[in-house]
N, C-alpha and C positions, 0 to 999 in steps of 0.2 A: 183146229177142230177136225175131227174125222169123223165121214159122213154115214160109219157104221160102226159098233163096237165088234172091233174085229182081234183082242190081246188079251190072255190070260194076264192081268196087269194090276196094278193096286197104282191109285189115285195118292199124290205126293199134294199133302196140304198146300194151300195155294198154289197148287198149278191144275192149268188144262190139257198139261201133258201126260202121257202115259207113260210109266213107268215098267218095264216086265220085272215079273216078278223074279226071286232071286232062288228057284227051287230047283234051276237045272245051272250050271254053267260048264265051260269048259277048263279045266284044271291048264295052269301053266306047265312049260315044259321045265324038263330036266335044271337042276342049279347051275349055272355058270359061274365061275371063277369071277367073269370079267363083267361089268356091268353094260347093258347096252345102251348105244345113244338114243335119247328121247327120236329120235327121225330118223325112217328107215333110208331117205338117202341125204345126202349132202345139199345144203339148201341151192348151193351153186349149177347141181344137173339140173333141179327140180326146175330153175330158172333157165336153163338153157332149152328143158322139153318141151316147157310147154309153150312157148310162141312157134315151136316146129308144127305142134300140132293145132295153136288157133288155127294156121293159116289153112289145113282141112278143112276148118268146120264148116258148117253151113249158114249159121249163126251166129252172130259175134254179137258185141260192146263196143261203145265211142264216148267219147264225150268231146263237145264242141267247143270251140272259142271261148265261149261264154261262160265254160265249166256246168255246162249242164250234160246229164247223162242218158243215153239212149243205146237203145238193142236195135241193130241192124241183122236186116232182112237178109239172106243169101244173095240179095241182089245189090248188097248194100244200100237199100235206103233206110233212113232211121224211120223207126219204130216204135211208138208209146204203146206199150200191151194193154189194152183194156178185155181184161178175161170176165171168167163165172166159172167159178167150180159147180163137179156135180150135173154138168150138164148128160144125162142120164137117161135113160128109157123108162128106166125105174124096173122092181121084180115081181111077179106072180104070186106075193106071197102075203100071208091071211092077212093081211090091212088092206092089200089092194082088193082082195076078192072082195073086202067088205064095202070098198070104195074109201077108205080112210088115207089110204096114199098112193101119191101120180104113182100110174100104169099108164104106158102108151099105147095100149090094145082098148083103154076104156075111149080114146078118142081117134085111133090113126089105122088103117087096115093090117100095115106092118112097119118093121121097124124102121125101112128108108125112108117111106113118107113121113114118119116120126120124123128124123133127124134132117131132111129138108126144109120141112116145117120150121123145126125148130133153129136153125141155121138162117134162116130167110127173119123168122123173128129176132135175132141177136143181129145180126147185120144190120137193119134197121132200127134199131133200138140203138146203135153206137158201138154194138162190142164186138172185139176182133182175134178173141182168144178162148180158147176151153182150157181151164184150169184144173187145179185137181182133180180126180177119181172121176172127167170125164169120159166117156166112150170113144175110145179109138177108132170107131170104125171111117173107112173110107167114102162113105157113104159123104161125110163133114168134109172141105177145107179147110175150115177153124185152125190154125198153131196150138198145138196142144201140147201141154207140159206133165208127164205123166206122175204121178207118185208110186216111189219103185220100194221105201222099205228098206232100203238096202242095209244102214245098220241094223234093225231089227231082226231081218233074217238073216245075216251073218254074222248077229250075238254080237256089237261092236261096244254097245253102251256101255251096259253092264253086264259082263262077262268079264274076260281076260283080254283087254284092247291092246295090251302090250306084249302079247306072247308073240312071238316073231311067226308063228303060221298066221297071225290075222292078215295079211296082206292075200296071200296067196287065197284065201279062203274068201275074202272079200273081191279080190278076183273072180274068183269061179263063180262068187253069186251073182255078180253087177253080170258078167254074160248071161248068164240063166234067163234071170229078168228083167233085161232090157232087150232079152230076143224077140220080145213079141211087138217090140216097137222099133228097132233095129232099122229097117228098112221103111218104117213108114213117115212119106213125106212130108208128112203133119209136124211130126216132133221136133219141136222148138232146142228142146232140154229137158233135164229130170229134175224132180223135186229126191233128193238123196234120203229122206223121211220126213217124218211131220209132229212137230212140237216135241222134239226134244227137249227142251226147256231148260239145261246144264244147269239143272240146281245143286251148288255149290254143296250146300250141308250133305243132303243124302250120296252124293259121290263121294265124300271125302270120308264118311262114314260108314258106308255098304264096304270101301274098297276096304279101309282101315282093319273092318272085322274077320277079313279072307284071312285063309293059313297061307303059310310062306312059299308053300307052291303055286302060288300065284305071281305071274309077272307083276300084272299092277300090283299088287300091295307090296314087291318089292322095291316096284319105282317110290312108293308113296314111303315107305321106310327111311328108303337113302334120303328124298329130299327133305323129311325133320330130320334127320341126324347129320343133314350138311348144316341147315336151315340153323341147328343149334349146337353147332359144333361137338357133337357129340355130350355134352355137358347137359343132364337130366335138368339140373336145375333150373339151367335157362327155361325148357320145355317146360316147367313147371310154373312159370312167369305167367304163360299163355293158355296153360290147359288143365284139366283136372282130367288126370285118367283113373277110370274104372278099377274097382279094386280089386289086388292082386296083379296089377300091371305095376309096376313100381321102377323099370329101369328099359331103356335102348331095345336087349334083346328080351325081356318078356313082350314088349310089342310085338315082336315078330310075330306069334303065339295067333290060334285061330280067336275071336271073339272079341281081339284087344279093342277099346273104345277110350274115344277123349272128348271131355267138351269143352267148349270156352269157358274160360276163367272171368269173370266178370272184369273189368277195367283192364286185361291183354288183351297184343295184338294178335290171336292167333288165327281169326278169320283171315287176314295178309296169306297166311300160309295156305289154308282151306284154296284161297283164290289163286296159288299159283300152282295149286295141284288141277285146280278146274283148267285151267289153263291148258295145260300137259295130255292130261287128258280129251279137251275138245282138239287142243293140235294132231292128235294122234288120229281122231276121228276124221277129222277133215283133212288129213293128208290119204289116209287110205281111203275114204271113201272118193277122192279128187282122181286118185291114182288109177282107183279102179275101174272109174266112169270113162278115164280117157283112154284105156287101153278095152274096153266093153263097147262104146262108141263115141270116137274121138270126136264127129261131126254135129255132138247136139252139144248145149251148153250145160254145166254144173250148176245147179238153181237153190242148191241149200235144203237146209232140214225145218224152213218153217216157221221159223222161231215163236214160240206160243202169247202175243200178246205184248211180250217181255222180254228185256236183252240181258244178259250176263257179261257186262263189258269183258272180264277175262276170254270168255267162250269166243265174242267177235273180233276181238283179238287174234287170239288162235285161228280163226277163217281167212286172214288174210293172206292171198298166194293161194288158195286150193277154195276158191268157188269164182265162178263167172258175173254172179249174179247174186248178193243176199236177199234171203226172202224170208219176211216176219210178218205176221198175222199181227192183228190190229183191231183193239176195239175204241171205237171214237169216242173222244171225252166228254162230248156234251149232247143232249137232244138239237141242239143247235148246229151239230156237224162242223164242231172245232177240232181238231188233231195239233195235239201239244208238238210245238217245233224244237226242243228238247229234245225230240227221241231220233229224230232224224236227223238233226245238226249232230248228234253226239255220233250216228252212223255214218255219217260224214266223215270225224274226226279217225275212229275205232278201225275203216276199210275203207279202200280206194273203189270197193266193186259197189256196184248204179243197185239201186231197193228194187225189189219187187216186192206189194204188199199182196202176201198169197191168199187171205181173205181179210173184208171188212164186211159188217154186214147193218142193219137196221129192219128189227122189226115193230109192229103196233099190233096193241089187244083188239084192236077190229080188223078183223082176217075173216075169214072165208072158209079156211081149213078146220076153225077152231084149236089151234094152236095158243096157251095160255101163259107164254115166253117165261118161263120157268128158272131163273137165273139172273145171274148182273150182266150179260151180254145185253149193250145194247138193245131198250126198247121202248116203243112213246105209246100215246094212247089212238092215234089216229092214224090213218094210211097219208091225210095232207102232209102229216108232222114228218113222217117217216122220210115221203117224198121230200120234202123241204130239206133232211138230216142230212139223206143220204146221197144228192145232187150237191149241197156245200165240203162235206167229205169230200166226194170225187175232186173237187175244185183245189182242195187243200192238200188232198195227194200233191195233185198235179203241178204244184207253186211249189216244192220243191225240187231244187235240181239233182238229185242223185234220185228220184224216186224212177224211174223209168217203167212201172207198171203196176196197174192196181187190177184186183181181183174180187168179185164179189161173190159172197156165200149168201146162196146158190140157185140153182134156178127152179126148184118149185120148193115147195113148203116142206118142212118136216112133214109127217103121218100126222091124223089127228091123234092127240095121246102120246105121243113122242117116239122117238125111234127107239130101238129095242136098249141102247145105254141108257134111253129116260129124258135126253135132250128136245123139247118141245117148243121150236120156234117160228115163229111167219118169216123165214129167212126167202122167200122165193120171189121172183122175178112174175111168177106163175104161181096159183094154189094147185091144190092137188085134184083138182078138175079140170088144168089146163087152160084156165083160162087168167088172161097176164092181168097185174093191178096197175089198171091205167094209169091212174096216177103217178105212180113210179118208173113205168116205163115211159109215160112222156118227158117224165123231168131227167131222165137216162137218155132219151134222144136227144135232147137238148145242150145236156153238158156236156157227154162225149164228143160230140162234133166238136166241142172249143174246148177240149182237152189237148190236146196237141201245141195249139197257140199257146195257153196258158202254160203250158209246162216250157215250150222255145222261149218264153220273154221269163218265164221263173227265174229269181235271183236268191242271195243269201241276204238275210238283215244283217247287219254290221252294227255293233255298239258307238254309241256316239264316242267322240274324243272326247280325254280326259277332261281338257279343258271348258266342253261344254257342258250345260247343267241339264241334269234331267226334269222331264216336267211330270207331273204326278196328275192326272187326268180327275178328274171332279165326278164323283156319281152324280146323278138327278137328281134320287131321291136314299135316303139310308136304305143299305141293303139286308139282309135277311143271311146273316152266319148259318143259322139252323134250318132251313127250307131244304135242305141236301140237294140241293140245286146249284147251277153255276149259268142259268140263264139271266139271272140279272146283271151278268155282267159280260154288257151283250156287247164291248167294244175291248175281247180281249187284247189284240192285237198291238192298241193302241196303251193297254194296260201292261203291258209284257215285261219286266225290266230285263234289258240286254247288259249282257256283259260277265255272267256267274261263270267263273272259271275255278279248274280240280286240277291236284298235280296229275301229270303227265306220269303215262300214256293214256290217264283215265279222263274220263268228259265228265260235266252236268250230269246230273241224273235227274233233273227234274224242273221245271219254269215256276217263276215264282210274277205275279203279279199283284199289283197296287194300284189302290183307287184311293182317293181322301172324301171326307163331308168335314162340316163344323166340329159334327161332335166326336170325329177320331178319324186313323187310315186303318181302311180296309184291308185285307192281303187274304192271296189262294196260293196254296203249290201243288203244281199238279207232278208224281214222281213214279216212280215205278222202282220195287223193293222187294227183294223175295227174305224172307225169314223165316227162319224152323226153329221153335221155342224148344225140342228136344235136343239142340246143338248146345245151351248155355246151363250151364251149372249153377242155377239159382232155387231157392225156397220161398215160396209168399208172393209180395208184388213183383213183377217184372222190375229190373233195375232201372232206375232214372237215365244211370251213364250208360247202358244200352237200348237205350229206345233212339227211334228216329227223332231228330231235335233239330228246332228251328230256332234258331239264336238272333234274335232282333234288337239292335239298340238303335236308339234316337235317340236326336237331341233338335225337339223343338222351341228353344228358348228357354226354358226353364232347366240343363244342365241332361247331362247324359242318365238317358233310363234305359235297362236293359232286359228284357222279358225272351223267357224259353218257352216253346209250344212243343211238347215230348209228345207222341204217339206209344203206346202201349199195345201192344200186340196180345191178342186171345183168343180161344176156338173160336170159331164164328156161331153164332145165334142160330142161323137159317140151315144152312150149306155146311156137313157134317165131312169131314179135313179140309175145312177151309181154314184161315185167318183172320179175321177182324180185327179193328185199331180203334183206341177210345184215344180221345186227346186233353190233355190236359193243360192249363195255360200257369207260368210261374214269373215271377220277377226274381231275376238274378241283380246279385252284389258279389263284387270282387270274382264275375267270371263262375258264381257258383248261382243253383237255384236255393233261395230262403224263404220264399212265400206260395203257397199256391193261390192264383185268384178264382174267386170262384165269379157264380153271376155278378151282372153290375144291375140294380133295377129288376130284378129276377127274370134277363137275359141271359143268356150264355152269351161268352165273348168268342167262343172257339168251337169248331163241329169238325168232326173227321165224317167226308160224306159215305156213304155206306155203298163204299167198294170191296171186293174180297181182295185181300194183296196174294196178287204186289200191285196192283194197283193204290196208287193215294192220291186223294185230293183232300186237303184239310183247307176249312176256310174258316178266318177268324176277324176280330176289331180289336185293336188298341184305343180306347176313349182317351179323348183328350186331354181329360184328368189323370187318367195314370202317368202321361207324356208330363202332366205340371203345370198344362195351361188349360184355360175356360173355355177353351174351341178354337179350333183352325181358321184361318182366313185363308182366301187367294194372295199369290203372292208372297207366302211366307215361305221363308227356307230351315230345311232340315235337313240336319246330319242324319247320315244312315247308313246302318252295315245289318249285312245280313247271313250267317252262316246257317250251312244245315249239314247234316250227318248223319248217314241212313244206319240203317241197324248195326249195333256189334262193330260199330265206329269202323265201317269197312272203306267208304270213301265220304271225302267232305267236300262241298261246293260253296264257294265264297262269292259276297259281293262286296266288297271295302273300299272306305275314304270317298264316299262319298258325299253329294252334296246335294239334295231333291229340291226343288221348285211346286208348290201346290199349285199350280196351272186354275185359269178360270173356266178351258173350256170342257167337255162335262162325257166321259165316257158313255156313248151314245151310238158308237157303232159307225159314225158318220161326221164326228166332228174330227177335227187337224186344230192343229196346233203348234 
């Protein structure tokens, strides 16, 4: 989220990132004979520079004994960053004059008494950081982590990131704009940009369509023409190109385009082009922060919500610190352990989440939360959300800092991009919502504890049986809600592994009753419907699909839950997912079911992807039996596979136990 629309940009269907638009670039240089290596230096220096230059810094990383991870101070003590972005005077301009948003002249005589104020409130409230687009002034001690832009103003995204001046260029800009933070004591680290979002399709398709003087579309040529050994037809396996494109060298050609072929694998390639391209970002922009100023740390671009395992991939070795925005999954202040264990796996470097936020339609400001970001009906709820959030950060060991958006309220009426939230610590009269700031002073003081005793869950051994935790009462598929299933934790099934180097992409839990098992997944999936070359319904074999068989006593049954992706209803480029539920035979789908009783069995709750949460039942009767008991055991395997068959997450050979005692939030078992 960025706290002003500040880019000539066009909005990429399901994302909250921005994209600039593609009406100016920089032309590659001259042809070379010779091709160049994807990395401008040998991964060998790259590893011998930079421990030269941690020991500069002022700032560092550790992780303990324990394998938990923490940012040390200059003085080396560890460190759990609990920031606010945004922390701001605010401007002069026609919403303030009207009083519609914080101004510090409507309550402070000038701007140091502002920022004492407001530094004396955050200090007491728990927080120990100014995050994004805060005020630099020295007026603050706050650690403050600036946002510098720096691919954007030196055209890295999407431009020509492979022309061999981008380095130099990228150079000159990191001095430019970190000169005005340079020398101040404050700074922690940079934030390199904000919500980049590395979405796959529109990269591998913007670059595809450049003329051949372009580096990157040259990079992107050579690797399908390795990819397929030069042999069209292979390419043809996986892609349907635009017509009048018909061989190797007409791609070359300005406008050339391909899209997925329904049932190839050609998103594989799409994702190791993203690859290529985020490593090329994240090495220059790594390069050029440590030679602009070696002494703060590298903090990442952001990440919007959403990860692109290829992209975090590509991060490892050229950032200090990942930092990914985050909206929480439930009004309950659950944060799926999926996303984090998968960053776990993807980088060795400690999380910072650069915003999370929680707002409620009773505000102050009259902010009318206008969007699927996080929001409840009450400032109790919010309170309640957003004090269990910070909690859940903080229980991960690689998270070393959470960050909240922000400290007063959008304008009434929304900011001038249209975004209208009770995102504030403060409304826009300056005066803080108690509520939130007690349950803020409360948790932060045992954030630190809670993050030092933080562990990883670990899958039970093979040998032991999993138990299937019992609801109370039958739950509600279609409430688009996930509060009824208020003892996620204990509902979780551990163990979903993807081939390597890729992780989970998403948690899957279970609850049983008499009259069936419950199941949710909660995942995160970005798709571009303009990437797949189809007519009519979206394909069954490229929709996200959740593959479940059981065997409750009456013989193996095996039912698919397919997501279908389409504009969205509300939110104009967005994405929405209908879900559909089916019984497969011999591995294929042959029945669709519809309601049982004129319930629906299955609900995709109403997220804009890439967010998904789908929650469904299997009745006992489609299982073959008259209802579950305690006690009983069941086979069970679970596959799922996100769009355009790009990675799969399995759970196999297993063996479940329906447990007596009752997902409640508080029972063991």
């Amino acid at each position: 989220m960025t706290p002003y629309a500040r880019y000539n940009s066009v909005q990429i269907a399901g994302s909250r990132g921005i994209i600039p638009s593609a009406g100016e670039f920089r032309e590659g240089s001259a042809l070379s004979g010779r091709r160049r290596p994807l990395c401008l230096l040998p991964l060998l220096f790259i590893l011998l520079l930079v421990p030269s230059l941690s020991h500069a810094r002022g700032w560092s990383t550790t992780t303990d004994a324990n394998g938990v991870k923490w940012l040390l101070t200059p003085e080396r003590a560890q460190f759990f960053s609990l920031g606010v972005n945004t922390i701001h005077p605010g401007s002069n301009d026609a919403k303030a004059q009207a009083n519609q948003a914080y101004y510090f002249a409507h309550t402070y005589p000038d701007k140091k008494s502002w920022a004492a104020a407001a530094q004396s409130r955050l200090t007491s409230w728990g927080f120990n950081t100014a995050g994004g687009w805060s005020d630099p002034t020295l007026d603050m001690s706050l650690p403050i982590i600036p946002e510098i832009d720096l691919g954007r103003n030196s055209k890295l995204h999407w431009y020509d990131i492979f022309d061999p001046a981008m380095q130099p260029t990228a150079d000159e800009v990191a001095v430019e704009i970190s000169a005005p933070y340079k020398d101040n004591p404050r700074v922690l680290g940079y934030f390199t940009d904000n919500e980049v979002g590395w979405w796959n399709a529109p990269l591998f398709l913007w670059h595809l369509e450049r003329g051949w003087a372009f580096s990157s579309k040259r990079e992107l040529w050579r690797l399908l023409y390795d990819r397929y050994e030069g042999k069209w037809e292979k390419l043809l396996a996986d892609f349907v190109p635009a017509p009048g494109f018909d061989s190797f060298e007409q791609l070359k050609e300005s406008g050339a385009a391909l899209k997925l072929r329904p049932g190839g694998g050609g998103i594989k390639i799409i994702g190791e082009f993203t690859y290529q391209i985020a490593r090329r970002y994240y090495e220059l922009a790594f390069l050029a922060m440590r030679k602009a100023d070696p002494k703060a740390l590298v903090v990442g671009d952001r990440l919007p919500l959403y990860y692109n395992q290829d992209a975090v991939l590509a991060q490892r070795g050229f950032v200090d610190v990942l930092s990914t925005n985050y909206n929480v999954d439930c009004e309950d202040g659950w944060v799926a352990p999926y996303y984090f264990e998968g960053l776990r796996e993807l980088s060795p470097a400690p999380v910072l989440i650069s915003e999370f936020f929680f707002a409620a339609e009773e505000n102050r400001s009259g902010n009318v939360n206008n969007g699927h970001l996080m929001h409840v009906k009450t400032q109790a709820q919010r309170a309640a959300g957003a004090s269990a959030a910070m909690r859940n950060f903080a229980s991960f060991p690689n998270v070393a800092a959470v960050h909240w958006f922000q400290f007063s309220d959008e304008p009434t009426g929304g900011r001038s991009d249209g975004e209208d939230f009770n995102m504030g610590l403060v409304d826009i009269h300056d005066k803080p919502y108690e509520l939130l700031t007690e349950a803020f002073t409360r948790t932060n003081a045992a954030v630190p504890a809670i993050h030092a005793a933080s562990r990883w869950e670990r899958a039970p051994d093979k040998g032991l049986e999993t138990v299937v935790l019992r609801t109370p009462a039958p739950k509600s598929v279609t409430d688009g809600s996930l509060l009824d299933w208020p003892d996620k934790r204990g509902t979780r099934l551990l163990g979903f592994a993807a081939p390597k180097p890729y992780v989970p992409f998403g948690d899957f839990h279970l609850a049983w009753g008499p009259e069936g098992l419950y199941f949710v997944n909660i995942a995160g999936n970005y798709v571009d419907l303009t990437l797949l070359d189809y007519q009519g319904e979206f394909p069954l074999s490229e929709t996200y699909q959740i593959i479940i068989s059981a065997d409750a006593g009456a013989g193996l049954r095996s039912f698919g839950v397919h997501l279908a992706p389409r504009p969205h209803s509300v939110w104009p480029g967005r994405y929405e997912i209908t879900a559909q539920l089916w019984r497969y035979e011999d591995g294929k789908p042959v029945e669709r079911l519809g309601p049982e009783q004129g319930k629906e069995l299955v609900q995709a709750l109403d997220k804009p992807l890439p967010h998904i949460q789908v929650e469904g039942l299997l009745p006992a009767k489609l299982l073959g039996v008259e209802k579950l008991e305690p006690g009983q055991k069941v086979a069970l395997s679970i596959r799922a596979t996100n769009f355009y068959r790009e990675l799969t997450m399995t759970w196999t050979g297993r063996e479940v136990v329906l447990g007596q005692a009752e997902d409640n939030a508080g029972a063991t078992q």
